[in-house]
N, C-alpha and C positions, 0 to 999 in steps of 0.2 A: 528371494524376492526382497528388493529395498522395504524401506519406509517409504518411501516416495510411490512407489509401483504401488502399492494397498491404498495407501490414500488415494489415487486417481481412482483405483475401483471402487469405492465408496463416499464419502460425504467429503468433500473438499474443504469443510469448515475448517479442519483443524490448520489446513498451510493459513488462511488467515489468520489463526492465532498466532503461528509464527512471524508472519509476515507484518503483521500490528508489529510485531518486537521488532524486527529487523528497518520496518520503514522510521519507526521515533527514534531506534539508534543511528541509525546515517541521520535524522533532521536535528538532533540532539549534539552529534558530533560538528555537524557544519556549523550548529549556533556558537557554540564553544571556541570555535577558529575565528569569531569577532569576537577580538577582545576590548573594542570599545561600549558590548555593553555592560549595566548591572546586574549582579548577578538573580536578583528580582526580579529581572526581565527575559530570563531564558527561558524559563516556560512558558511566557506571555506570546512568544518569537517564536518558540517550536508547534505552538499549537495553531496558530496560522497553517501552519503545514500539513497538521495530522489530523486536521476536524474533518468529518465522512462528506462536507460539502467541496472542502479543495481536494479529497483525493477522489470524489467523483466529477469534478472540473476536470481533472489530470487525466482521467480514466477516458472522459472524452474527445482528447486530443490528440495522445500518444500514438504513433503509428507502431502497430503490434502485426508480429509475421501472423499465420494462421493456427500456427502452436499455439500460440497464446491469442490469441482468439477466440479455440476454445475453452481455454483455461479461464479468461472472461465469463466469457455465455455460462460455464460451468458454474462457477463459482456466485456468478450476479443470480444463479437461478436454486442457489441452496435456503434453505429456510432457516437462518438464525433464530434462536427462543428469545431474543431481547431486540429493542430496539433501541437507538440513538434516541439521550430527551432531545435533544438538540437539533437533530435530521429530522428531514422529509425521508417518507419509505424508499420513494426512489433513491436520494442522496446515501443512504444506507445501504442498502442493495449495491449502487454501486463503489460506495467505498468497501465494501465487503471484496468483490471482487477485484479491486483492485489490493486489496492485503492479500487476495489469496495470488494474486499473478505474481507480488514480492515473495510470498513463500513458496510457491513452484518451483521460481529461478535459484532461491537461494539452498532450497535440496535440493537442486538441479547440480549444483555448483555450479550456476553457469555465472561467475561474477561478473566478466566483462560482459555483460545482458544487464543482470542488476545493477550494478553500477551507473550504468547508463541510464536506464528507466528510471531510479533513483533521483539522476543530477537533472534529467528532464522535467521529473515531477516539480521540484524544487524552482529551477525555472518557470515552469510553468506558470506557478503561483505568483513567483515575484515580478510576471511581466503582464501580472490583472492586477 
């Protein structure tokens, strides 16, 4: 049995955990491919991206097959020990679930999925 198959049968936090990592590295990477900014300001840029209120913006708009549907419902419905100082419960919850749909696909290996959901997210953001 994977890593991935145990995690679905029990608490889904952990693909969040991953999935935190894999979403600031692709938003981390795209900032870096503008090289007109300062380097003072790539964290200012990536975090636009990664705060639990745009990745539950993005979480609201994505169009997601039914796999990941439930990996959503699943994940928006785990109980984290911490909150966001900075989120609303809701905004929390649902940036949670969306790190855990990034770390499903990304032990999925399903890259051409991530990738996409990824360049969507990003989108997303830069066209509110």
């Amino acid at each position: 049995m994977s890593n991935l198959e145990e995690i679905l049968k029990t608490n889904l936090l952990p693909l969040a955990f991953i999935g935190d990592s894999v979403h600031t590295l692709f938003v981390r990477e795209a900032v870096l491919q503008n090289s007109n900014l300062k380097p003072e300001n790539y964290h200012l840029i990536a975090s636009k991206y990664c705060k639990a209120s745009a990745q539950a913006k993005v979480l609201s708009i994505l169009s997601l097959n039914d796999e990941e549907k439930e990996i959503v419902r699943r994940g928006r419905n785990a109980k984290p020990k911490h909150h966001a100082k900075n989120a609303s419960s809701a905004d929390y919850s649902h940036a949670t679930a969306f790190e855990v749909l990034v770390g499903y696909l990304y032990l999925k290996h399903d890259k051409e999925r991530l990738n996409e959901i990824l360049s969507q997210s990003m989108e997303i953001i830069d066209s509110n």
